[in-house]
SEDREN-836296 format. One record per residue (C-alpha): x, y, z. Coordinates in steps of 0.05 Angstrom, whole numbers, plus 5000, padded with zeros to 4 digits. Layout:
! residues N
XYZ
...
//
This chain:
! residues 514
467050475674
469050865611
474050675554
476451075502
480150745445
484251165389
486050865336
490451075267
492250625212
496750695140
499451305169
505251225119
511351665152
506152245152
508252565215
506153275201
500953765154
506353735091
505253505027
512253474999
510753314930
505753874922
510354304965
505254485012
501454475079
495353925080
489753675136
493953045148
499852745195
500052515259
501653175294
495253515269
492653005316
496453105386
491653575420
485553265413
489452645432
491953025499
484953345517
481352525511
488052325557
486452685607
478952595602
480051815628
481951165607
485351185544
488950715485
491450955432
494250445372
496150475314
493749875258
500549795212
503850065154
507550685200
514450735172
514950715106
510951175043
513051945061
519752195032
522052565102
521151725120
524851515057
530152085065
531251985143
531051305133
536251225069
540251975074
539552395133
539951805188
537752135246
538551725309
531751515319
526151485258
522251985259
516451525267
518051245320
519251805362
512952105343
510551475364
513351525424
512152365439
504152135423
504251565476
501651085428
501650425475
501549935413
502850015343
501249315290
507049175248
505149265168
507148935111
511149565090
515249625149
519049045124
520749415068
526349785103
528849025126
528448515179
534048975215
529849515206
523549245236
526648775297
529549475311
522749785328
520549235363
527249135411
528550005425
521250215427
517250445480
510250235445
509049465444
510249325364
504348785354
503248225305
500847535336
501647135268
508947335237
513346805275
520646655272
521945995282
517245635331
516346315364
511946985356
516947475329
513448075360
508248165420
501747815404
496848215439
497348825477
493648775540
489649365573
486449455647
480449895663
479649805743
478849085749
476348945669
481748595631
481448715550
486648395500
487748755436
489748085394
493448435327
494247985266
498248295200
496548075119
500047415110
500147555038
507747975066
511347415020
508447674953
510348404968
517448444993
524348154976
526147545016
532847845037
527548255075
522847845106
528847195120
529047055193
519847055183
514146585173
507246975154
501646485183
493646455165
490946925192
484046395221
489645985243
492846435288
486346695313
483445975325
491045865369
489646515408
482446625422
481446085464
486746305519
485547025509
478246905524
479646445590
484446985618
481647645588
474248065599
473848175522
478548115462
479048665408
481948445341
486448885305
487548675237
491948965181
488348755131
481748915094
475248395070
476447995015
468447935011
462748445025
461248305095
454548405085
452448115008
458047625008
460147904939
466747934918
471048624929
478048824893
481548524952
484647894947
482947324992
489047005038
491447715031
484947965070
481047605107
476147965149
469847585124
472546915138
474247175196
468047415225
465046815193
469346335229
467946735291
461947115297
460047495358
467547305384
469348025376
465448665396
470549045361
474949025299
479649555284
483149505206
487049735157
491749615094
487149725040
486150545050
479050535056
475651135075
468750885104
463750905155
464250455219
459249875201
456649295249
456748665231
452748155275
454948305344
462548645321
462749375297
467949445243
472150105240
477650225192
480950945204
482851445147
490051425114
496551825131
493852075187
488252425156
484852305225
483651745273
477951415291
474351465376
470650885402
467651065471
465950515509
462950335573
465249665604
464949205657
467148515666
460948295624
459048865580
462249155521
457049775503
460350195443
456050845450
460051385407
464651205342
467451825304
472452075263
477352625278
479852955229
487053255228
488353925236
493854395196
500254495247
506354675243
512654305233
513953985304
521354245338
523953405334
524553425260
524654135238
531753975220
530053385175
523053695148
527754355117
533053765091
527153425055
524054045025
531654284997
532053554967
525253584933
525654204907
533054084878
532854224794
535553534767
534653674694
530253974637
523453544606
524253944531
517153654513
511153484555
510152764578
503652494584
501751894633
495351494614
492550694621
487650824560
493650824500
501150824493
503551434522
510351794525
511151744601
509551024606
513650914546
519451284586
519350834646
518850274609
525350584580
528850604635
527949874664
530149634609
536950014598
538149864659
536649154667
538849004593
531148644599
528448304532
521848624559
518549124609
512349204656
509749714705
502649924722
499750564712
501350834779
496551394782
489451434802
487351904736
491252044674
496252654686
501353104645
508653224670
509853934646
516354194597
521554544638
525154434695
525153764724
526053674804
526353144857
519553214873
516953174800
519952424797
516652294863
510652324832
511551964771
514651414804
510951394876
513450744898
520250474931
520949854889
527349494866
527849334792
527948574773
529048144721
525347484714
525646874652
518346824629
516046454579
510846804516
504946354554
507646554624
506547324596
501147284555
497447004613
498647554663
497648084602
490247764597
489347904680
491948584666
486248664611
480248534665
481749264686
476449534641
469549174642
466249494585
467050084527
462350644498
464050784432
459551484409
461251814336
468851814346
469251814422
470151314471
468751214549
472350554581
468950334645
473450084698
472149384737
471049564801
473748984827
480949194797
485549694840
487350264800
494850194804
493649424773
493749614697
499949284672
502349604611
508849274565
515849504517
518249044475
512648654437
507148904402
499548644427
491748894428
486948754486
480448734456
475048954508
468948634462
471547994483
470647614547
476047554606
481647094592
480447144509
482547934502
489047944493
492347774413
500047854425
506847764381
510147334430
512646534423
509246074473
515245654486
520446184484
523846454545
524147194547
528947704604
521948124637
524748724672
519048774722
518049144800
520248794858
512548974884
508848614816
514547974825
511747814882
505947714860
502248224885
494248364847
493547674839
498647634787
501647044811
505646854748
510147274767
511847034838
512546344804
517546514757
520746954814
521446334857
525146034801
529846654811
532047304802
536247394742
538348094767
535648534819
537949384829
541249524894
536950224891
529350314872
527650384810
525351244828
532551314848
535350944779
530151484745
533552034782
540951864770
539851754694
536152554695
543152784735
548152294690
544152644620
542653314644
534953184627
529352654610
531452244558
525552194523
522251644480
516451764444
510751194450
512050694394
504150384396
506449774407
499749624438
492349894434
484549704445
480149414400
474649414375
476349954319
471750404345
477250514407
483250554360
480650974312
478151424365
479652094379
478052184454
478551644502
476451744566
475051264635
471651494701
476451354757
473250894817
//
């Protein structure tokens, strides 16, 4: 017998070919995606699933979700018009709310799967999603990142316990394996080792945990489907278990043809599919032309251009900064440098869209009590984001640590400091800051929890929350354009730079992007 399994991850509220920030049609969303879907349907046995982080991440998501309310999300009912039979919940989706996601799971037509988020003694969702070909039983056993905790609010994740990941696997297998054929793991979540070298990758362990996994279980699974971390590789086997991790937002899903039988498992075709450029589907037509009017709505005026950069103080950074703390009233501020590649925001008129991209994320604005040591500390993990420096005549090339995300480089208002990158990890940073003193950090809901491994923050966010915005910090940005009639711009102060002096004297500093 014959099995075909589709599969999607991080799709991200990308239900259809539109890039709304650039304003424009792109290879991506599930929609592109429907025919082929149709023509494997009706070719035979099919499953199509969907491996977490659905909801949230698009603005038609953000906007339906937040302004235009339609009666259904969007999502969801794509979900649903697609025939998806199971979809793993993501740590995103909780950032809409418990409500939110315990409405998915109670009005959807798609099992919403996630064996190891419980509340109370019990599995708050379906733990596996169980599939028949003839007489050949297969469970599809979905686990989500336990690391949900650091990332979201706990208004938002209240009624929830995230457990191990190995433990809920080690309570499952053992009946799924006495009652099912086979068991197929989907896991939202990425390896926190390379599975084949055993060397360490950017991901953080307990957050990911697909090497323990298949080395606590090897051979247990002829099939892993993931996601979470965005990865755009080839399908890899591993022992006895092929790994596949499909492309982002719906740039295209990933086929697995199998033939089965009670006692074989033969994967004999993985590819990718990519999406395809369609138009807007009929169901949200409505909302898609509501979204494009809201992006493309003039806000303001930027008088000077605004540059955004990790390699020195810039004006853009500096302006964010700004913000967070006028509206916190903050001793100090962090964010990251949000963007994959330095970038200019252009003089003139300023819309929606244009503060979509500077400020990507939906997170609340915070303020935490830290002490100097408590910041100096994470300001030294922020300073592992470059390995190394080339210094030739009067220009300079950083090299990134590969084992650093690129939206982890924290940069700071309010103190002055150096990171010297001639110095080992952990000694880099020199910093104008009392040990002992507590100081008011106006800091991202996302970065509070703890999220990169900066864990010094979740600790002195467990101590509490000193003040926390009722709107993210993008919509704060866009109300304070509307309330002043443009950018209130603040030119960068150097309050910070690299050493050795051959970076701060430099006239061109560069970095090649990973």
């Amino acid at each position: 017998m014959h099995l075909n399994i589709l599969a999607t991850t991080d799709v991200h509220g990308h239900i259809h070919a539109y890039d709304y920030i650039a304003d424009e049609r792109k290879p991506r969303g599930l929609w592109g995606l429907k025919n082929y879907i149709e023509e494997v349907r009706n070719s035979g046995h099919t499953t199509l699933i969907d491996i977490g982080d659905s909801f949230q991440g698009s603005p038609i998501s953000h906007i339906s979700t937040y302004m235009y309310r339609p009666e259904s999300h969007p999502m969801k009912t794509a979900f649903e018009m697609l025939d998806y039979n199971g979809v793993v919940v993501g740590n995103h989706d909780f950032n809409y709310g418990y409500y939110f996601v315990d409405s998915i799971f109670r009005h959807s037509k798609f099992a919403y799967l996630a064996a190891n988020v419980l509340r109370g003694d019990k599995e708050a969702f379906i733990p596996f999603l169980p599939i028949y070909v003839g007489d050949v039983k297969i469970a599809l056993l979905a686990i989500t990142t336990p690391a949900v905790p650091w990332f979201e609010h706990p208004d938002n994740i209240k009624p929830y316990t995230f457990e191990d990941s190995v433990q809920t696997i080690k309570r499952w297998l053992p009946t799924l394996k006495e009652d099912f054929d086979h068991v197929i793991l989907l896991a939202h979540m990425g390896f926190e080792k390379d599975p084949i070298t055993g060397a360490k990758t950017r991901h953080l362990p307990f957050e990911n945990a697909l090497y323990e996994i298949l080395q606590t279980f090897p051979g247990e699974f002829p099939l892993i489907f993931h996601g979470h971390t965005h990865e755009r590789k080839e399908p890899q086997k591993i022992g006895d278990t092929w790994v596949v991790a499909p492309p982002p937002y719906a740039e295209g899903l990933m086929h697995v043809s199998v033939n089965i039988d009670k006692n074989i498992f033969n994967i004999i075709d993985i590819k990718l599919v990519p999406s395809q450029i369609t138009e807007t589907p009929q169901f949200i037509e409505e909302l898609h032309n509501f979204t494009v009017r809201y992006m493309n709505q003039e806000i303001g005026i930027l008088e000077d251009d605004m540059e955004f950069t990790p390699v020195k103080d810039s004006d853009g950074m500096e302006y964010l900064l700004y913000i967070m703390e006028k509206y916190s009233g903050a001793d100090i501020s962090v964010q990251s440098f949000m963007g994959k590649e330095p970038f200019v925001m252009k003089k003139g008129p300023v819309k929606i869209k244009d503060i979509y991209r500077i400020y990507p994320y939906e997170n609340l604005l915070y303020v935490i009590s830290m002490t100097g040591k408590e910041i100096l500390d994470m300001l030294e993990k922020s300073a592992e984001y470059f390995k190394d420096f080339q210094c030739e005549d009067d220009k300079v090339t950083l090299i990134r640590n590969p084992l650093v995300a690129f939206y982890n480089f924290d940069i700071y208002r309010g103190f002055h400091y150096t990171i010297d990158l001639s110095k080992p990890f952990g000694e880099r940073v020199s910093a104008d800051l009392i040990p002992e003193r507590e100081y008011k950090v106006a800091v991202n809901s996302y970065r509070a929890g703890g999220s990169g491994g900066y864990l010094g923050f979740r600790v002195a966010r467990d101590r509490g929350i000193l003040y926390s915005s009722t709107v993210s910090i993008r919509d704060l940005i866009i109300r304070d354009i509307i309330q002043n009639g443009k950018i209130e711009q603040v030119k960068a102060d150097n309050n910070w730079y690299f050493l050795p002096e051959c970076i701060k004297n430099a006239s061109s500093i560069t970095y090649e992007p990973i």
